[in-house]
Every structure is written in C-alpha cells, then in structure tokens.
N, C-alpha and C positions, 0 to 999 in steps of 0.2 A: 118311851121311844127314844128321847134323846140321850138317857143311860145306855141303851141298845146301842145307839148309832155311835155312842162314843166308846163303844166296848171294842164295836168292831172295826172303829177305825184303829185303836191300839195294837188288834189284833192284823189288820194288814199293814200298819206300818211294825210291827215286831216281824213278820214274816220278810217283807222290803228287807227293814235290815239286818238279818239271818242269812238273804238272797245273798246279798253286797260282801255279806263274811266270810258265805264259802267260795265267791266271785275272789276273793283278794286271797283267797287259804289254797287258791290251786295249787297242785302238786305237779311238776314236768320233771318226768325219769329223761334224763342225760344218759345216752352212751357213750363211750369213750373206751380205749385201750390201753392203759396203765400200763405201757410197757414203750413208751417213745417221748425218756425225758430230751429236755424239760420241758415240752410239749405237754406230755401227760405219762405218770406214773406213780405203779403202784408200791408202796412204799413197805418194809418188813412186817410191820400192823398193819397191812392191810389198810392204810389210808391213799385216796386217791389226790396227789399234788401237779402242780407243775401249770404253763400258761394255759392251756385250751382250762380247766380247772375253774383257775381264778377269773377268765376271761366269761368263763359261764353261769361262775355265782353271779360277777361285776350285772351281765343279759339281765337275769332274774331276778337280782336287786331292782334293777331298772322296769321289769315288765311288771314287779308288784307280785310275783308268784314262787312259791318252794320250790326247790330244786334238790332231786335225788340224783345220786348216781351211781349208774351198772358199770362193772368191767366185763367188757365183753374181747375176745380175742377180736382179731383186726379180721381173717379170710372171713368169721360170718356174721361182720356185725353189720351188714345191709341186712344179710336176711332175719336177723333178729329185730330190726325196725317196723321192719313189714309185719315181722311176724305180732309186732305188740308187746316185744320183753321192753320196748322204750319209747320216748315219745320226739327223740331226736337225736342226732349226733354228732358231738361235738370230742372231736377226734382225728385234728388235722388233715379233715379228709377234701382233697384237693375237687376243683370242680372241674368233673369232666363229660362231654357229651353220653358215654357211656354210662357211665353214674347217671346221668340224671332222666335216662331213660328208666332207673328204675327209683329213684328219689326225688325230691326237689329240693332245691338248696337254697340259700338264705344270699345276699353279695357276700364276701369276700370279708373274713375278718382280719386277716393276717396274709403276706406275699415274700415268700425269702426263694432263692434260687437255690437250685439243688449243686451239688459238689464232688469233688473226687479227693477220695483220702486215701494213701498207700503205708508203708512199712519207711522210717526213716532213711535206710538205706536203697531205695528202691531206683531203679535206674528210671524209672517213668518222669516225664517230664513235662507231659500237657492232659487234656482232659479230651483229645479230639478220636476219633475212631483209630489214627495212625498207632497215635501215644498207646494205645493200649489193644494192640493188635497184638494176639496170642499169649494176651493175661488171662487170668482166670478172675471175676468179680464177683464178690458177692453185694446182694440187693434186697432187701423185703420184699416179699413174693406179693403180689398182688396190688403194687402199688404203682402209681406214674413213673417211679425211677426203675421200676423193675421192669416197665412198658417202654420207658425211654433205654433202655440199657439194652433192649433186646433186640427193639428199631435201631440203634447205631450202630454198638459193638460187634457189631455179626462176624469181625473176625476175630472175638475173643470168645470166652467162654463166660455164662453168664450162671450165676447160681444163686439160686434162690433160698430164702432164712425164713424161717415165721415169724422171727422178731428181727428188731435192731440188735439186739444183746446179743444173738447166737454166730450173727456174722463180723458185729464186731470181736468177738473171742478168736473167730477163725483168720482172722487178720491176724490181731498179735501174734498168734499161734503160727502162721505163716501156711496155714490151708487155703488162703487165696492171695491174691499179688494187691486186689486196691476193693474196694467201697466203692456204691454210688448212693445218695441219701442228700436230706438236707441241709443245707450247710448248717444252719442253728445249732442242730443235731449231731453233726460230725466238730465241730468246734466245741460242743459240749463235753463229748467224751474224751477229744484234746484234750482238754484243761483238768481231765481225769491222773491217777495211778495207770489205768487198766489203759488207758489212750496216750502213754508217754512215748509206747512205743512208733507211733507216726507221725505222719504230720501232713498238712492239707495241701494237693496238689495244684487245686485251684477247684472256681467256681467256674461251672456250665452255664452257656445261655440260655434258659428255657425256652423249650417248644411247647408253644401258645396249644398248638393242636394236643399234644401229652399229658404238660403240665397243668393247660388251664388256668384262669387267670387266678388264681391264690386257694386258699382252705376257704369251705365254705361249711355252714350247719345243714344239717340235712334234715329232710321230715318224708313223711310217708307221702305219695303222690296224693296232690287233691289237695292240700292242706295250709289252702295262700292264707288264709286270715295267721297260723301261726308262722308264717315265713317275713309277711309284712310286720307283725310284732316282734320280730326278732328283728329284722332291717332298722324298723326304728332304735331297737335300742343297741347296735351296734352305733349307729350314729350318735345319737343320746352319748355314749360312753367314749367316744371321738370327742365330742364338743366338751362335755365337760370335765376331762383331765383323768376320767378313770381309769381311760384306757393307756394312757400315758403312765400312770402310775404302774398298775401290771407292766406293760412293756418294759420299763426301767426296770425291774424287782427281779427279771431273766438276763435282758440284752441292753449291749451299748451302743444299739443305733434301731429306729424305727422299724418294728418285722412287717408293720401295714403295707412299706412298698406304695411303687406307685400309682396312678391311676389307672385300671383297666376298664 
C-alpha cells in the first residue's frame, strides 16, 4: 500500500509540475502593423522591428510567457482580434472611446503628440486650421490623426493613405502640401534620404476627446485578468529600467509622457 501511495503521489506531483510547464510555456500571438517605423515595421526578411516590438518582448519577458507575432494591415486588425487570428495588439494603437467599445485596453504604454510636416519650401507656417486652409493633407486613413484632421481642417482637403509610407511618398512627390501623424514618426522619416525633402512644421496640441490619453494594448472584450497582467508588467518594465533602455535604443527624450 505504501509502494501504491507513493507511486501515486510521484505521479500527481509529475502531473503538478507538467501543469506549472505548460502554465510558464504560454504562447500570446501579438498583432501589430509592420508598416509604422520605428513604432513597428516589417523589414525586407520579413522580420518584424521597431519600439511597440521590443516593448512587447520586454511585456512577455516580464509575464513569464512566449510571444508570437502576426502582421496584420492597420484598417482590419480589430477585426482580426475578435476574430482570433491574435490574442492582442500591440500596434501603436491610441486609446479611444470608440475603440474600446469594441476592445479593451491595457493603461497607456507610450504618449507623444501628433504633428505637421510639409515640403521645405512650403509657405505654411503653423499647425492651426487658418495655416492650412485650402491645403491638401495626407493622413492614415483610419486613425486619430486622420479623425483629428477631418474635425479641424474642414477648410482643407484631407486624404487619406493605408499606410504611413504611401503618403509620405506623396509628399516628396508634391501630391499633397503637408502630413498629419506622430511626431516620433514624422521626425523619423526626417532623419531619412526619402524625408530630406521637408521638414516639421510644428507639434499639435492633442485633443484628449481624439487622441486619447496615449497607445494602449488591446484584447478582446471580457478579458481583464490579461489586461491586469499586461498593466502589471508595463509597470514592472517602468520600475526596473527596461523600459528605459527600449525607449533610449529609438528616442532622445521619454515617449511615456505625462500622467494621464
């Protein structure tokens, strides 16, 4: 009996910890959009880089679980969430009342203010609805700046890209007169060949109601236990210097922003 009983304790504690190995072996498929450096982009292999990236290994490392990732285009990667091609999104996607009727979001991992970039010689000279009355702007279709661009500019024209890359092209190219996007992002492709040709008009003040208060992760509605373990370890990765280290490795000054 007591060979029996000590068979089958081996054998519930081998199952125990079998339990704890595929508890620590979870896999979390990341969405993202590989197409909005240095945010996130897909690179000529087909490798996906850039901060939201590194910022989601850094999560993962922290949660103790693998991390895959899908590029999904930007117009359907809510409905890809819902639908189950991922198990979250981490893809600069800003937090807005709208969104999160149909997602839920995680606080706030990043806050930069969006901007206006033109052609170097461009007569434009602020960022206010006057400044750019009867320009023509291109914006990413589907995003806060392309909702913000549509609520202010109303005496301009406002047009929309599926990506960042197709309206910055149309810039150089001089198919429209300026950009609305985030400064990170339009300061990135500055510091480009392809971005020699402008230069940044200035930073917008965000509208809290538009913009929301910063990027946040996103999950399927219902789903607080992994919103809380993503909250913790955005903090986690605040306190102990990781997220500092990412943040240096893109920008020279903090993209967390302030307290919202």
């Amino acid at each position: 009996m007591r060979i029996a009983l000590r068979i089958a304790l081996a054998a519930s504690a081998a199952l125990l910890t079998l339990g704890v190995a595929q508890a620590q072996e979870k896999t979390l498929r990341i969405g993202t959009e590989g197409a909005y450096p240095p945010f996130n982009n897909l690179t000529a292999d087909g490798k996906l880089e850039g901060f939201d990236i590194d910022i989601a290994k850094a999560l993962c490392d922290e949660m103790k679980v693998t991390c895959t990732f899908v590029a999904q285009d930007w117009d359907g990667i809510i409905p890809a969430l819902q639908a189950g091609k991922f198990d979250a999104i981490i893809a600069s996607m800003s937090i807005t009342p709208e969104r999160a009727e149909k997602v839920d979001f995680t606080n706030k991992y990043y806050n930069t203010p969006p901007a206006i970039v033109a052609p170097k010689d461009s007569d434009i000279k602020g960022v206010t609805k006057e400044d750019l009355a009867g320009k023509t702007i291109g914006v990413q279709g589907s995003t806060t700046h392309f909702n913000y661009s549509t609520a202010t500019y109303t005496d301009s024209t406002i047009k929309p890209y599926p990506t960042a890359q197709e309206y910055q092209l149309d810039l150089a190219n001089g198919r429209v007169d300026a950009v609305n996007d985030d400064i990170t992002v339009l300061e990135g492709w500055l510091a480009t060949p392809d971005g020699a040709c402008c230069k940044l008009i200035g930073a917008i003040t965000p509208d809290i109601k538009i913009h929301g208060p910063g990027a946040g992760i996103a999950v399927r509605k219902g789903e607080t236990e992994l919103v809380n373990q993503f909250n913790a370890a955005i903090d986690a990765i605040r306190a102990n210097g990781k997220y500092k280290e990412i943040n240096d490795k893109y920008f020279k000054y903090d993209v967390y922003g302030g307290e919202s």
